[in-house]
Kinemage of the C-alpha trace (Angstrom):
@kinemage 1
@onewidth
@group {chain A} dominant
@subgroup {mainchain}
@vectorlist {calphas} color= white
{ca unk a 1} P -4.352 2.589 24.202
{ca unk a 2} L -2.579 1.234 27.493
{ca unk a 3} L 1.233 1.779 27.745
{ca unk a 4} L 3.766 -0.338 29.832
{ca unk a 5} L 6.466 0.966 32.207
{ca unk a 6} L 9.657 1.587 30.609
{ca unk a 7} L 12.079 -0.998 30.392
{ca unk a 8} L 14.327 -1.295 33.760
{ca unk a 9} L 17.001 -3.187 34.739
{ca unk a 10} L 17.648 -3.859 38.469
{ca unk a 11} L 20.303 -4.179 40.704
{ca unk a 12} L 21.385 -6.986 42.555
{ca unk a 13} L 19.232 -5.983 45.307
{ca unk a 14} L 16.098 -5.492 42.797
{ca unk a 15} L 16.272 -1.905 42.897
{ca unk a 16} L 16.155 0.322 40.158
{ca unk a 17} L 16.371 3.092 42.056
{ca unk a 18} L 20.006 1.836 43.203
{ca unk a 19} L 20.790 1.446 39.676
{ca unk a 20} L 19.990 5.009 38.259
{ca unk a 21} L 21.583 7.127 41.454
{ca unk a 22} L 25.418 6.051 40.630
{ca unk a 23} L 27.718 8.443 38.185
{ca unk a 24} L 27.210 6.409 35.410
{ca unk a 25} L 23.488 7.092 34.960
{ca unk a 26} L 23.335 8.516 31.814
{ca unk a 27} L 25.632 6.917 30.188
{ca unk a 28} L 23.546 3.460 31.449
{ca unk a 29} L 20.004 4.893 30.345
{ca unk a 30} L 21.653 6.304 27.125
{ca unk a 31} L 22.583 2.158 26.536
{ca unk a 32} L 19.174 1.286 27.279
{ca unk a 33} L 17.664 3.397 25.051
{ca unk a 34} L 19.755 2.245 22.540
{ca unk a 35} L 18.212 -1.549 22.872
{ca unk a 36} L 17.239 -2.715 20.127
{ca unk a 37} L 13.188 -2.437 19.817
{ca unk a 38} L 12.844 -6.437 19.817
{ca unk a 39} L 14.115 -6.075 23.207
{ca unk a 40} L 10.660 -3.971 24.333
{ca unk a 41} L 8.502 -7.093 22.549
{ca unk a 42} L 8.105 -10.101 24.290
{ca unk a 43} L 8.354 -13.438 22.479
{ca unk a 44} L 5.073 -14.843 23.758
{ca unk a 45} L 1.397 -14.206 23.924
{ca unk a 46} L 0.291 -13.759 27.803
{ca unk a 47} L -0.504 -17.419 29.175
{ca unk a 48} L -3.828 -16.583 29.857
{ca unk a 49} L -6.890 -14.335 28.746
{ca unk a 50} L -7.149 -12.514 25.244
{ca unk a 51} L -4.571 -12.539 22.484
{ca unk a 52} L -4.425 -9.034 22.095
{ca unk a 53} L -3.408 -7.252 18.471
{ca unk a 54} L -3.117 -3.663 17.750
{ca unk a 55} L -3.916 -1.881 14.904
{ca unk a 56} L -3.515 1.601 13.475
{ca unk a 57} L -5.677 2.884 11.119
{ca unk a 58} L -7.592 6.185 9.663
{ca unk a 59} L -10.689 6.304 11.372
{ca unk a 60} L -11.143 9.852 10.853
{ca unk a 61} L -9.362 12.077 8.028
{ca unk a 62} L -9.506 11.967 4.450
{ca unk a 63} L -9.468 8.380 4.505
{ca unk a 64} L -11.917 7.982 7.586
{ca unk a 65} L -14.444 6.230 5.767
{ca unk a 66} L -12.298 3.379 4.524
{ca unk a 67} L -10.248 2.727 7.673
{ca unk a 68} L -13.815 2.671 9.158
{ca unk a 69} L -14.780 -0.040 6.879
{ca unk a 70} L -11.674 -1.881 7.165
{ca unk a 71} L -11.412 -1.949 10.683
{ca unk a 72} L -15.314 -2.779 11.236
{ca unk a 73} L -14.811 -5.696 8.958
{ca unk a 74} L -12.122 -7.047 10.947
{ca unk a 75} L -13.549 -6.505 14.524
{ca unk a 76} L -17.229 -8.456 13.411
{ca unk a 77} L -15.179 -11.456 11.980
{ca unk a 78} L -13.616 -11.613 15.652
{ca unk a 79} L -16.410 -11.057 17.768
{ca unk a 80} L -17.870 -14.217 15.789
{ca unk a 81} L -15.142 -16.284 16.371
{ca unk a 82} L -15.154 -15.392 19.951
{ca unk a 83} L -18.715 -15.940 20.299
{ca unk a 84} L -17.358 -19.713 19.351
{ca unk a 85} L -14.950 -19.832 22.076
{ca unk a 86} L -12.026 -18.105 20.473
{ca unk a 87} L -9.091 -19.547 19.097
{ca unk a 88} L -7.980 -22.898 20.941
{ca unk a 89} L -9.816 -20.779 23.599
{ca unk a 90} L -8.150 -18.051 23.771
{ca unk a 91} L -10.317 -14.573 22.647
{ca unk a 92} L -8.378 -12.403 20.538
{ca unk a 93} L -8.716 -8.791 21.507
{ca unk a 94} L -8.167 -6.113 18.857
{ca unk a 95} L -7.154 -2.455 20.171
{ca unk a 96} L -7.175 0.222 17.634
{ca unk a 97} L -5.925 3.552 17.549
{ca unk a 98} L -6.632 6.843 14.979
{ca unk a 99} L -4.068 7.720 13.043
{ca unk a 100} L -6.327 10.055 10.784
{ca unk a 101} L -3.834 8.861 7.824
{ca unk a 102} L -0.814 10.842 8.975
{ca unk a 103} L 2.046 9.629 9.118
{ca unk a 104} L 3.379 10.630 12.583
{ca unk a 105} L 0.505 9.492 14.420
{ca unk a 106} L 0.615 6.586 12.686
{ca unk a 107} L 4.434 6.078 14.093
{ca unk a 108} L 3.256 7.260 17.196
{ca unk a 109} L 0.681 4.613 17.504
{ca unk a 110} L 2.433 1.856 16.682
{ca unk a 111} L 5.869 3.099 18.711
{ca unk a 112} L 3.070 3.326 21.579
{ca unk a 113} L 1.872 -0.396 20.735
{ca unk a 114} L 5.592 -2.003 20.713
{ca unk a 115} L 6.188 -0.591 23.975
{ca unk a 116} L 3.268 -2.242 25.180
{ca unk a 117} L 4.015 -5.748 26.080
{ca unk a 118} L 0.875 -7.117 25.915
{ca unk a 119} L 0.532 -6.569 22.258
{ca unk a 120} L 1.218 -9.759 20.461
{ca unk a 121} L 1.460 -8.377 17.087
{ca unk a 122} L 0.260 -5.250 14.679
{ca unk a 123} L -2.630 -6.202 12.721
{ca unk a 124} L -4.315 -4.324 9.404
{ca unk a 125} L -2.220 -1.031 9.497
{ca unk a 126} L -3.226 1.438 6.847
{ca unk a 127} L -1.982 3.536 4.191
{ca unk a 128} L 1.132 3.185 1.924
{ca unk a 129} L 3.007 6.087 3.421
{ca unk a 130} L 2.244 5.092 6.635
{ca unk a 131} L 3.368 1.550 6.657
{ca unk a 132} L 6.255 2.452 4.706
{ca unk a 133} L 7.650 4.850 7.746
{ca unk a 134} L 6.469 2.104 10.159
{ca unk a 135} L 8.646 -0.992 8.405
{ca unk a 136} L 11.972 -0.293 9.510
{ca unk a 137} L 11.346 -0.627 13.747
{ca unk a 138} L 8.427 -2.899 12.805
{ca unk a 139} L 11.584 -5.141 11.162
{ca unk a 140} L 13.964 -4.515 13.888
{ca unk a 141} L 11.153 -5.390 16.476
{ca unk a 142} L 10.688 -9.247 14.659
{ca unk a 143} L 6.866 -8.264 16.084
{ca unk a 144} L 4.611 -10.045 13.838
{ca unk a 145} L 3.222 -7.548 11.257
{ca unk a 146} L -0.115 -8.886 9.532
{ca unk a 147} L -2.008 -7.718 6.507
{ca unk a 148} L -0.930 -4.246 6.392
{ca unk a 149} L -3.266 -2.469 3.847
{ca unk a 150} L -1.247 -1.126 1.191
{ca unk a 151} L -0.742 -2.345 -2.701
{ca unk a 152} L 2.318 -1.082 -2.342
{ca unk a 153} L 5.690 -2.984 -3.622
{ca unk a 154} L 7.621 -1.128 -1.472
{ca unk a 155} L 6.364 -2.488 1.633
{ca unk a 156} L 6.786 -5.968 0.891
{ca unk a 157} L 10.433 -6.434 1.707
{ca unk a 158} L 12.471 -8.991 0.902
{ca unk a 159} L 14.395 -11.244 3.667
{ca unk a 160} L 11.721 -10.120 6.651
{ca unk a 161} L 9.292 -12.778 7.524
{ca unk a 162} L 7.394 -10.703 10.561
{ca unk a 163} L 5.891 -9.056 7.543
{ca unk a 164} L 2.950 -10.766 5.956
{ca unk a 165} L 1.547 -9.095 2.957
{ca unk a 166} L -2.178 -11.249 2.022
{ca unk a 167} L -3.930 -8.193 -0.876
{ca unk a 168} L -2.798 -8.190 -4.062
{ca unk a 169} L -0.305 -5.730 -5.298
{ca unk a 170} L -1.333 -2.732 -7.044
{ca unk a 171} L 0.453 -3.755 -9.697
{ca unk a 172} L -1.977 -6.313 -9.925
{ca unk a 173} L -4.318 -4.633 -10.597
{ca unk a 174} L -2.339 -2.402 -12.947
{ca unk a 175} L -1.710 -5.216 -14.687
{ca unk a 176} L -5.795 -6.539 -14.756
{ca unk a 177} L -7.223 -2.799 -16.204
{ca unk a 178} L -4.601 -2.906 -18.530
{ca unk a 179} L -4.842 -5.967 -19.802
{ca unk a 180} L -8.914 -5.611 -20.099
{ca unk a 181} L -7.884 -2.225 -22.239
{ca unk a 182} L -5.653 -3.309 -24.239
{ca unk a 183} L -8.319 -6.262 -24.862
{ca unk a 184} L -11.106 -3.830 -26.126
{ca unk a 185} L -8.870 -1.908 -27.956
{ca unk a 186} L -8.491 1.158 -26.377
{ca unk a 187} L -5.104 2.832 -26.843
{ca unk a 188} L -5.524 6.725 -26.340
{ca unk a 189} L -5.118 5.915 -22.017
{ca unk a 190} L -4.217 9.149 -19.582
{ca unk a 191} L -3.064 8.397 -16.417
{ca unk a 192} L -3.741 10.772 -12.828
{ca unk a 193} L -2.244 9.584 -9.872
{ca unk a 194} L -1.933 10.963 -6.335
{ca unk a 195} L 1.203 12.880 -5.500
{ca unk a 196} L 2.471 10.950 -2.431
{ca unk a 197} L 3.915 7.239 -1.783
{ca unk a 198} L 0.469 5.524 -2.797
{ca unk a 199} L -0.053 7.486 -6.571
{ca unk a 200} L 3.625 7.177 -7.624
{ca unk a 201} L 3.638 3.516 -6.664
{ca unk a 202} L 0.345 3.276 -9.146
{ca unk a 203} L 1.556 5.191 -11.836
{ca unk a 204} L 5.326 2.697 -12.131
{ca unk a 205} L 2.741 -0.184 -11.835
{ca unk a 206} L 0.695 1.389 -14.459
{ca unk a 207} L 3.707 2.251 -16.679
{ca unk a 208} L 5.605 -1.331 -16.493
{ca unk a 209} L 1.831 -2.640 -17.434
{ca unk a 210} L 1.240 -0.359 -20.643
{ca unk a 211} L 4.861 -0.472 -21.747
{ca unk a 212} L 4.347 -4.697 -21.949
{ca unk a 213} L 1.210 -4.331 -23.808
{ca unk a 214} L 3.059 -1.588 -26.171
{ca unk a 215} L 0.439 0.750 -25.264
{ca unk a 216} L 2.036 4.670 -24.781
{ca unk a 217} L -0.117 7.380 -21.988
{ca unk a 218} L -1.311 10.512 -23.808
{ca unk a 219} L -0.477 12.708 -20.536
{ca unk a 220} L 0.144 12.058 -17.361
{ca unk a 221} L -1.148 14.703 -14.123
{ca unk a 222} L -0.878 14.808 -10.340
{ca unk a 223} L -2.959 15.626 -7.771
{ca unk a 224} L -1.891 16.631 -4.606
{ca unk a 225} L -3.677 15.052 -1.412
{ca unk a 226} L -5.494 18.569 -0.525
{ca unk a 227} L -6.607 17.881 -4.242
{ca unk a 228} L -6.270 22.158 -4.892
{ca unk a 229} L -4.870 21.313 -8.500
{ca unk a 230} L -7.361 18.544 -9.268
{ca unk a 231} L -9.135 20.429 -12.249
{ca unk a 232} L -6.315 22.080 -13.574
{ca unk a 233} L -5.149 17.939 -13.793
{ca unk a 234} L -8.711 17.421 -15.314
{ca unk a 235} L -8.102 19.753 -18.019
{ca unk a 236} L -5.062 18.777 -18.892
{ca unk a 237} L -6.377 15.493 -19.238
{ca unk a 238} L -9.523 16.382 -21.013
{ca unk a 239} L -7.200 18.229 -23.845
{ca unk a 240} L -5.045 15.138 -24.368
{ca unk a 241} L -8.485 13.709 -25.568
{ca unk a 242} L -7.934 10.455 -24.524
{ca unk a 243} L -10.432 7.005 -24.947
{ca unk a 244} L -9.602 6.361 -21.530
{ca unk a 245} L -8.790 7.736 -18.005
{ca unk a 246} L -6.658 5.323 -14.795
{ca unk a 247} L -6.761 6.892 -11.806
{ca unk a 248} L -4.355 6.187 -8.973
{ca unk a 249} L -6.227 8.293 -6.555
{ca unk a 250} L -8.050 7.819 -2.949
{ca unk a 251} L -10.087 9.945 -0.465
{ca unk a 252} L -10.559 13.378 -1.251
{ca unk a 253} L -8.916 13.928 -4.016
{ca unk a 254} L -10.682 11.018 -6.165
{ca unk a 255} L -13.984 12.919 -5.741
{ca unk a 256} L -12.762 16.194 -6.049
{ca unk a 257} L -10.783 15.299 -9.958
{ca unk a 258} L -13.587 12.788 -11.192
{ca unk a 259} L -16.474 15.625 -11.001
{ca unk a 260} L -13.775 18.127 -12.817
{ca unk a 261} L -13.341 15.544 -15.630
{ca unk a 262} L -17.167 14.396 -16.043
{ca unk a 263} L -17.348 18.848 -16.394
{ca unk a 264} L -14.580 18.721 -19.454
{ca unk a 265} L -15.397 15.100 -20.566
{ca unk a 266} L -18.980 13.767 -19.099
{ca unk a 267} L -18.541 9.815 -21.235
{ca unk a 268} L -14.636 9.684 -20.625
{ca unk a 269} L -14.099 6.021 -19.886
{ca unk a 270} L -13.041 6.022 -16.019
{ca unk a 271} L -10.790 2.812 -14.577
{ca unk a 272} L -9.614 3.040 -10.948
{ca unk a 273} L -8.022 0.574 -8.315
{ca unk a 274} L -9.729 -0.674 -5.408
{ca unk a 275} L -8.812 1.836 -3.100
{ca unk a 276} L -10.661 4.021 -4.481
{ca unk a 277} L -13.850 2.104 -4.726
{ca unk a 278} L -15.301 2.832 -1.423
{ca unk a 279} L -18.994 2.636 -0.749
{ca unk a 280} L -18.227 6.224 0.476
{ca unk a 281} L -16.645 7.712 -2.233
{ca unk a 282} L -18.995 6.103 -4.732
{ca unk a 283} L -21.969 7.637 -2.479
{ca unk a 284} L -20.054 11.026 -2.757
{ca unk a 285} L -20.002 10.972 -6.824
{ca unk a 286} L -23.288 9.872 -6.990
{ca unk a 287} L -24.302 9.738 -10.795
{ca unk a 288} L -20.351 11.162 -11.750
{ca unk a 289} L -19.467 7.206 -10.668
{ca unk a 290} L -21.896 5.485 -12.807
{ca unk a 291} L -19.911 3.291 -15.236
{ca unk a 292} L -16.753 3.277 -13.699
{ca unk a 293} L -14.560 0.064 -13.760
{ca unk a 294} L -12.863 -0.420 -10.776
{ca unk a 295} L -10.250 -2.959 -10.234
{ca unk a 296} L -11.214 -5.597 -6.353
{ca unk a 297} L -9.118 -7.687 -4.551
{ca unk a 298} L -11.603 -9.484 -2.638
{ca unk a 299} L -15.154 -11.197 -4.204
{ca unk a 300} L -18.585 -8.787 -4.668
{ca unk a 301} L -19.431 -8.276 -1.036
{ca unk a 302} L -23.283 -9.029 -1.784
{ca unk a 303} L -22.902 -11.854 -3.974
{ca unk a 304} L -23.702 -15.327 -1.099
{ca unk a 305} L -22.305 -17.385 -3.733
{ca unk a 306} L -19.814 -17.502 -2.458
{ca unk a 307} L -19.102 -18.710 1.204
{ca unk a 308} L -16.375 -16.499 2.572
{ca unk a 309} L -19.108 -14.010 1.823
{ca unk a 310} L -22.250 -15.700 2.962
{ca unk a 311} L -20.233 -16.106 6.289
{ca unk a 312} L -18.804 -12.145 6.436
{ca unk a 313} L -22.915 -11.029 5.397
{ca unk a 314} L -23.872 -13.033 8.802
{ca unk a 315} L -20.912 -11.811 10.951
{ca unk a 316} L -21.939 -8.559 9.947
{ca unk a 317} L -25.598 -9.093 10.343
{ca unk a 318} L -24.997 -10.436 13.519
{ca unk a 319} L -22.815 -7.480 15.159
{ca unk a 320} L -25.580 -4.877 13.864
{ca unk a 321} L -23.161 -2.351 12.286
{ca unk a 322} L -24.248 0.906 11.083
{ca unk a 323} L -21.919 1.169 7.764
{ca unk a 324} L -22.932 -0.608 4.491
{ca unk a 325} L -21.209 -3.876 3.591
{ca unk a 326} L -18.490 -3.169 1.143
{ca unk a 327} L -15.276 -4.744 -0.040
{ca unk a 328} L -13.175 -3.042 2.505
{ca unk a 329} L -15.164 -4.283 5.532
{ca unk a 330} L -14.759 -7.948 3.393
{ca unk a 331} L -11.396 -7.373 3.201
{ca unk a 332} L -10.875 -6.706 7.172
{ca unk a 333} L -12.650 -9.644 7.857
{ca unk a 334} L -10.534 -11.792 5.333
{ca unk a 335} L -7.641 -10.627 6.977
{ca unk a 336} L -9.071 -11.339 10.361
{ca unk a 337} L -9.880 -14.976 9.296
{ca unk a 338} L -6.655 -15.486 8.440
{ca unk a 339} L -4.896 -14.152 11.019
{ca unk a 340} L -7.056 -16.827 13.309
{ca unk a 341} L -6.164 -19.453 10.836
{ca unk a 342} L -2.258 -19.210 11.697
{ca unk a 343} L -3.094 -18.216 15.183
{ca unk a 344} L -5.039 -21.936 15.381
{ca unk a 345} L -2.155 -22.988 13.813
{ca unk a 346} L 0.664 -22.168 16.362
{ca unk a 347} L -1.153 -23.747 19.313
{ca unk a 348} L -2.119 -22.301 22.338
{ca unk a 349} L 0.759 -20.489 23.810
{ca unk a 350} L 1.824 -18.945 20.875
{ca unk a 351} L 5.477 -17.444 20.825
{ca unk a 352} L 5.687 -14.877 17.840
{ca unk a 353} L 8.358 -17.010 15.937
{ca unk a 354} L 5.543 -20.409 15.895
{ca unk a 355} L 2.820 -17.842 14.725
{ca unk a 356} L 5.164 -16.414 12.008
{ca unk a 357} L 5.915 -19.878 10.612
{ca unk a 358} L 2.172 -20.980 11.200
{ca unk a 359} L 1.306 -17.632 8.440
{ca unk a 360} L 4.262 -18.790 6.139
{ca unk a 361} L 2.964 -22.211 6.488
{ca unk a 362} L -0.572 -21.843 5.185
{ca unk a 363} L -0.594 -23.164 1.490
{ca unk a 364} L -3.447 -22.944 -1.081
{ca unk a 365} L -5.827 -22.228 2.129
{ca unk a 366} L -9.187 -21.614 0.614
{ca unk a 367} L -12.455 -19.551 2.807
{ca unk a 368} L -15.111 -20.747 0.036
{ca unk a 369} L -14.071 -18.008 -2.857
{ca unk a 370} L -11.141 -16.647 -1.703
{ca unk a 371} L -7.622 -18.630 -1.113
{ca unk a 372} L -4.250 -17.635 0.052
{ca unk a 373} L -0.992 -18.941 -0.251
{ca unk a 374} L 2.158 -17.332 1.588
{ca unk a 375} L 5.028 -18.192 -0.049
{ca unk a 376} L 8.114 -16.173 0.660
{ca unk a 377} L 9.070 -15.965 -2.629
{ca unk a 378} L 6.451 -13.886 -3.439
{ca unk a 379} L 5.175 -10.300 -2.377
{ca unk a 380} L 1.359 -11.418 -1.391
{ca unk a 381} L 0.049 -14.241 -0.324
{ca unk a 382} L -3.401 -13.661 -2.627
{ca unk a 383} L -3.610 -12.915 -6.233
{ca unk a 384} L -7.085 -12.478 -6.497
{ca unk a 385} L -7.915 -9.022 -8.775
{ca unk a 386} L -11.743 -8.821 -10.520
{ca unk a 387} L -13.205 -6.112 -12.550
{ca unk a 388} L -16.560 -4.335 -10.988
{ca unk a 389} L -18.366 -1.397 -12.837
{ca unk a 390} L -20.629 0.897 -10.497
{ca unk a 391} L -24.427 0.844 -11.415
{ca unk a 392} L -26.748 4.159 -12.237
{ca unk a 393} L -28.170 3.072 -8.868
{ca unk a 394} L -24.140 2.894 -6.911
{ca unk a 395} L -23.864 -0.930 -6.834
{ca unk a 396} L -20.667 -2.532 -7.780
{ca unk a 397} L -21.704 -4.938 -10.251
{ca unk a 398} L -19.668 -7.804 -12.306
C-alpha cells in the first residue's frame, strides 16, 4: 500500500523547514493535525494514468474465504474492462489491503488509504463492524465510499452522499425468509445470531419481520465470534423444539453451531442470510448444509440466463482464477460494474463531487438480471433478495 508525505505547508520562501524551526512549532503542527481529513483527499482523479481505488477487505481470518471471493470478483470485472480500454480510457487500478476482519486494521488501512492522495475513492470495504468504525472520517473525508459490504442499517446514514450503499439490507432478507415461513406455515421459529455488530443487526431485522407477520421466536441464543458457546446455543435451541431455525451467523461460527444442531436436531429446518452462504462454508458442512434455504442478493452465479451472469462466467473464465464462482465473487463484480458505470458517467477528469452525483444519478440501470437504482431516499440502491436451497451434492439451487 503506498503512503504520501504528510501534509506541509510552506513558507514564503517554499521552505518547510523555515516553517517548523520558529517557537510556534507545535502549536502550528498541533493545527495541522487538526485539519479536517477532507483536507488530506484531493478533489480530483490524477489527470493521467489509472483511476486508482482502494479497498479493505478480509483476505485472511475467519472471513478469509469470502473477502477472497468478493475481492476476486471485483478485480476480474476490471481487468475486462481494461482489456477494452478502460473507462473513457482511463484504467482503473484497484489496491487492496488485509484487514483479516478486525477492526483496527481495517481503520488502519483505510486511515493509510486517505492519506494517500492518489486514491480516488474506497471501494467494497468489508464487514459490518468494520465499516461501521470506518464511517465517521470516511464522512468527514467527503471521499467517495462505494459498495461497502455490509446489510447493515446502521451504515447507511442519512444526509451523507459519499456513501453509496448498492446490496440489499439484511432486513431484506429478514423480511424474504420470513415472509416464505410464515407462507408455509411454520410458526415454532428460533433465532441464533452472532454476538457482534453484524448478528444483533440480524436479529432487530428478524424481530421487526416476525412481529409484522404476528409470528413470536421460541428462544433466542448467541454465539460469540470464537464460536466457544456454539453448542451450548444448539441445545438450547434444540430444547425449544422449534419447526424452524434463522441464523444470523458468518465464518466460523456458522459451521461450528450448524454441525451442533444437525447432532441435537439432524431435519431441523435451517434458513440463513447470504453471508453465510459461501461456497466455503457450504464446502465446510458438507452433507450438515444439504437443504438449507439461504436468503441471495445477487442472481444464481451459474445460471447464463441471465446476462450480468453470462458476462461475470466469461470475466472469470477469462482471468483463470483458482476459487469457484459463487455469489460473492458475482457480487464484487456487480459492484465493480457499477462503479465503472458512474465513473463513465462523470467524464474523464473526474472530481469526486461529479462521480458522487454520476452514482446518485443512475436510475433503474439494468446489467441483464440485475438493476439498481440510487435514490437518496432510500438505504440501497438494489432490492433484489431470492431464496436458494443447497443440494445433497453443495449447489445452490432455486
Amino acid at each position: 500500500m503506498k503512503s504520501s508525505a504528510p501534509l506541509s505547508v510552506p513558507d514564503k520562501a517554499g521552505s518547510l523547514e523555515a516553517f517548523t524551526a520558529g517557537p510556534s512549532r507545535r502549536r502550528m503542527l498541533g493545527a495541522l493535525a487538526a485539519l479536517p481529513l477532507a483536507c488530506h483527499v484531493p478533489a480530483r482523479a490524477n489527470d493521467t494514468g489509472p483511476i486508482k481505488i482502494a479497498q479493505s477487505i478480509a483476505l485472511t481470518g475467519p472471513l478469509g474465504e469470502l473477502g477472497q471471493a468478493m475481492h476476486n470478483g471485483a478485480k476480474v470485472c476490471f481487468a475486462a474492462i481494461n482489456a477494452k480500454g478502460g473507462v473513457n480510457g482511463r484504467a482503473i487500478e484497484l489496491v487492496v489491503a488485509d484487514d483479516g476482519y478486525d477492526t483496527k486494521r481495517a481503520l488502519a488501512n483505510v486511515g493509510g488509504f486517505m492519506q494517500d492522495r492518489s486514491n480516488f475513492a474506497l471501494f467494497n470495504c468489508m464487514g459490518t463492524p468494520m465499516v461501521e468504525a470506518m464511517l465517521p472520517q470516511v464522512i468527514e473525508s467527503g471521499m467517495p465510499f462505494f459498495a461497502p459490504f455490509s446489510g447493515a442499517l446502521s451504515v447507511r446514514p442519512k444526509n451523507a452522499r459519499n456513501v453509496m450503499n448498492i446490496r440489499a439490507s439484511y432486513a431484506d432478507e429478514a423480511e424474504q425468509l420470513v415472509q416464505h415461513l410464515a407462507t408455509v406455515g411454520i410458526k415454532r421459529i428460533a433465532i441464533a445470531y452472532q454476538n457482534n455488530s453484524f448478528g444483533k443487526e440480524v436479529f432487530a431485522a428478524t424481530q421487526q419481520a416476525m412481529t409484522r407477520y404476528k409470528l413470536n421466536a421460541v428462544a433466542t441464543v448467541t454465539v460469540e465470534n470464537d464460536s466457544s458457546d456454539a453448542a451450548a446455543a444448539a441445545q438450547k435451541i434444540a430444547a425449544s423444539e422449534p419447526e424452524a431455525v434463522l441464523v444470523g451467523l458468518a465464518g466460523k461460527p456458522t459451521v461450528a453451531f450448524i454441525k451442533a444442531v444437525r447432532l441435537e436436531r439432524k431435519g431441523l429446518q435451517l434458513y440463513a442470510l447470504s453471508i453465510m452462504g459461501s461456497a466455503a462454508t457450504v464446502k465446510t458442512l458438507g452433507a450438515d448444509a444439504t437443504g438449507m434455504t439461504i436468503s441471495q442478493i445477487v442472481p444464481l452465479p451459474s445460471n447464463p440466463s441471465r446476462p450480468v451472469v453470462r458476462d461475470f462466467q466469461l470475466a472469470w473464465k477469462a482471468a483463470q482464477v483458482e476459487l469457484e464462482p459463487s455469489h460473492l465473487a458475482l457480487e464484487g463484480y456487480i459492484n465493480a460494474r457499477i462503479f465503472a458505470e458512474a465513473l463513465r458517467r462523470a467524464g474523464r477528469n473526474p472530481t469526486r463531487a461529479n462521480f458522487i452525483d454520476s452514482a446518485w444519478n443512475i436510475k433503474q440501470f439494468n446489467m441483464g438480471g440485475f438493476e439498481v437504482n440510487f435514490n437518496e431516499s432510500a438505504p440501497n440502491a438494489s432490492r433484489f433478495v431470492e431464496l436458494t436451497m443447497v443440494s445433497r451434492d453443495g449447489r445452490f439451487i432455486r
